[in-house]
C-alpha positions in Angstrom: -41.8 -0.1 -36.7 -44.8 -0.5 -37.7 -44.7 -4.3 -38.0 -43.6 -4.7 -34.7 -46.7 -2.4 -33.8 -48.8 -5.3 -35.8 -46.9 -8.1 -34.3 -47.2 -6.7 -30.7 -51.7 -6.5 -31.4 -51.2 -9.6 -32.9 -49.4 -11.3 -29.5 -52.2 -9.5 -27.6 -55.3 -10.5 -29.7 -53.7 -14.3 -29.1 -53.6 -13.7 -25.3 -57.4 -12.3 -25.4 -58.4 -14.7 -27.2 -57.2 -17.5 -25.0 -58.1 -15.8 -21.8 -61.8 -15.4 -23.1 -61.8 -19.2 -23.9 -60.8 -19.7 -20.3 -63.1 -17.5 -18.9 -65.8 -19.5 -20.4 -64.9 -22.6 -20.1 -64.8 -21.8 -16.0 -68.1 -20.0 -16.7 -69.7 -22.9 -18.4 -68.1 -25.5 -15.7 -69.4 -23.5 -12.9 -73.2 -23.3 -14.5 -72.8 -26.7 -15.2 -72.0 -27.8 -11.7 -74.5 -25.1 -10.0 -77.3 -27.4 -11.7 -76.6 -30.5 -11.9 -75.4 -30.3 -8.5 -76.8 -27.9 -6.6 -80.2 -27.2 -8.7 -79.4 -23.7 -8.7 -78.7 -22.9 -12.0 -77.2 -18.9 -12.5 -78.8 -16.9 -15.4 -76.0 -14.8 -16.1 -73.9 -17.7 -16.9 -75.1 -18.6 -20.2 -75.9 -14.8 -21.7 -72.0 -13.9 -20.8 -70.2 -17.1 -22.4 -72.6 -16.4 -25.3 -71.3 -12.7 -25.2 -68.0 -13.6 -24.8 -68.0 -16.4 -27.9 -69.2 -13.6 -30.0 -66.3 -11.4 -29.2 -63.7 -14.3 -29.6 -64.8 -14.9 -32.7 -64.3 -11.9 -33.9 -61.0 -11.3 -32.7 -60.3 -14.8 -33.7 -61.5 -13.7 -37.1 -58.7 -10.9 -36.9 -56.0 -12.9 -36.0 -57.1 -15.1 -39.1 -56.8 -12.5 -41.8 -53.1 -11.7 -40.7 -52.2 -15.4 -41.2 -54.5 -15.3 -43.9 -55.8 -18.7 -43.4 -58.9 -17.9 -44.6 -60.4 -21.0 -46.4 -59.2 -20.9 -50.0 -59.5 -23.0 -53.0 -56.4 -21.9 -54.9 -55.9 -24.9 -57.2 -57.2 -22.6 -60.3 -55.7 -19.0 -58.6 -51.9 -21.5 -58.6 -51.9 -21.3 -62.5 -52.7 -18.1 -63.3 -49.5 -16.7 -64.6 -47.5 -14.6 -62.2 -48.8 -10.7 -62.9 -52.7 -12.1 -63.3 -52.5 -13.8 -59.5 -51.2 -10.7 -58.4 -53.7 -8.6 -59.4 -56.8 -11.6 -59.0 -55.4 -11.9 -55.4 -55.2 -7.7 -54.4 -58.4 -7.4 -56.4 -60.0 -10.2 -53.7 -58.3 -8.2 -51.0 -59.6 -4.6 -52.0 -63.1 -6.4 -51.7 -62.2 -8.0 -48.3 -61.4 -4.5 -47.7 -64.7 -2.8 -48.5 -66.7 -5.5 -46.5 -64.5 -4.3 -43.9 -65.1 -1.1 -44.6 -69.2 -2.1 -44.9 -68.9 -3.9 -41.3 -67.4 -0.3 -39.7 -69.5 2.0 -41.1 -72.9 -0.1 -40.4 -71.5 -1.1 -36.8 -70.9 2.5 -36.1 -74.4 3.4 -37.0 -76.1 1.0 -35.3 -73.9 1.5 -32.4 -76.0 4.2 -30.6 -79.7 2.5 -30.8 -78.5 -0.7 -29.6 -76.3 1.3 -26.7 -79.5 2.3 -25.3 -80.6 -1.3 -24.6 -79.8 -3.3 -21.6 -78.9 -7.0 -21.6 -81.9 -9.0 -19.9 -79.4 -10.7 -16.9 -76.3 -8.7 -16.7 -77.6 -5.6 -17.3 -74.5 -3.9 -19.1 -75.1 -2.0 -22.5 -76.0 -3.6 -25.7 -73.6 -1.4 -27.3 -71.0 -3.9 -25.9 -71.9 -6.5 -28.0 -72.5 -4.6 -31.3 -69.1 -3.0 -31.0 -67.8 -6.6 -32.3 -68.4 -5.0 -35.7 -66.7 -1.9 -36.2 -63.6 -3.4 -33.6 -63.6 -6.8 -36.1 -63.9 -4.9 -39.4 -60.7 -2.0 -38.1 -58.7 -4.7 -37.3 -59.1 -7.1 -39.9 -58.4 -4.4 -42.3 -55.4 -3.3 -41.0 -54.1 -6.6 -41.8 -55.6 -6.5 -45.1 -53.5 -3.3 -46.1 -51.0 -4.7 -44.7 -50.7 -8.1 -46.6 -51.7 -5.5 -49.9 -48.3 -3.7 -49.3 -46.3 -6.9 -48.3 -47.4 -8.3 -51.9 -47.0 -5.1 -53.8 -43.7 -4.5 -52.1 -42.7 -7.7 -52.7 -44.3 -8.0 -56.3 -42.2 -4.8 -57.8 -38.9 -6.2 -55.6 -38.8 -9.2 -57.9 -40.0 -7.4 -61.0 -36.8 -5.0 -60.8 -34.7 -8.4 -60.2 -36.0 -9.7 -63.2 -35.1 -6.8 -65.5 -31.6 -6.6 -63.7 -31.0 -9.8 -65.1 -32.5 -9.6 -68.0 -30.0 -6.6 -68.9 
């Protein structure tokens, strides 16, 4: 159940993220033709792609952590013997997992001074933009405890095959 709970945010962080990469793209093709063409250039335009890059990114950055395709050099991690990755690998995730931690609890605090400030074309709270951090660091560690049970499930499943076989 609760997988499918994570696959269905999954499916939806995917469909955000592309219709926010539409959205500016249209945005960016409409400021581009309103001055080049009609010397009329909006304001808005650029301050709500630039808003709206921020926030894919971040979910972007989400949807990375549950493929975990995280840039890795794992050349020396690959010959660590079998129960040394394990623990090097949920070590690296239990720090992923504080900066996660770091990114909520700082995003959160900062959250009501930067509320209170207006953006200088649109006009909609600041607080909008800021909540990238607390939204970003939930998500991304739900997937981090997630892969950490996945590997620890899967870890002790292969250790008790091993000592059935050994017997």
């Amino acid at each position: 159940m609760i997988e499918k709970i994570l696959n269905t945010l999954e499916q939806s962080l995917k469909i955000i993220c592309g219709a926010i990469i539409a959205i500016i793209v249209a945005c960016l093709f409409y400021a581009v033709v309103m001055r080049y063409v009609f010397h009329q250039p909006p304001a808005w335009s650029m301050e709500l792609s630039r808003y709206l890059f921020i926030w894919m990114v971040i979910l972007s950055a989400v949807l990375i952590t549950r493929e975990q395709s995280h840039i890795q050099i794992v050349f020396l991690v690959n010959r660590l013997p079998e129960k040394l990755r394990f623990v090097w690998l949920n070590v690296i995730r239990l720090l992923m997992l504080a900066f996660c931690w770091i990114m909520i609890h700082q995003g959160l605090k900062i959250l009501p001074m930067v509320s209170e400030a207006s953006s200088p074309t649109l006009g909609i709270s600041m607080g909008w933009l800021y909540l990238t951090n607390p939204v970003g660091g939930l998500l991304m560690g739900i997937y981090i405890l997630e892969t950490i049970a996945l590997s620890v499930f899967a870890y002790f499943r292969n250790e008790s095959k091993r000592e059935n076989t050994i017997c």
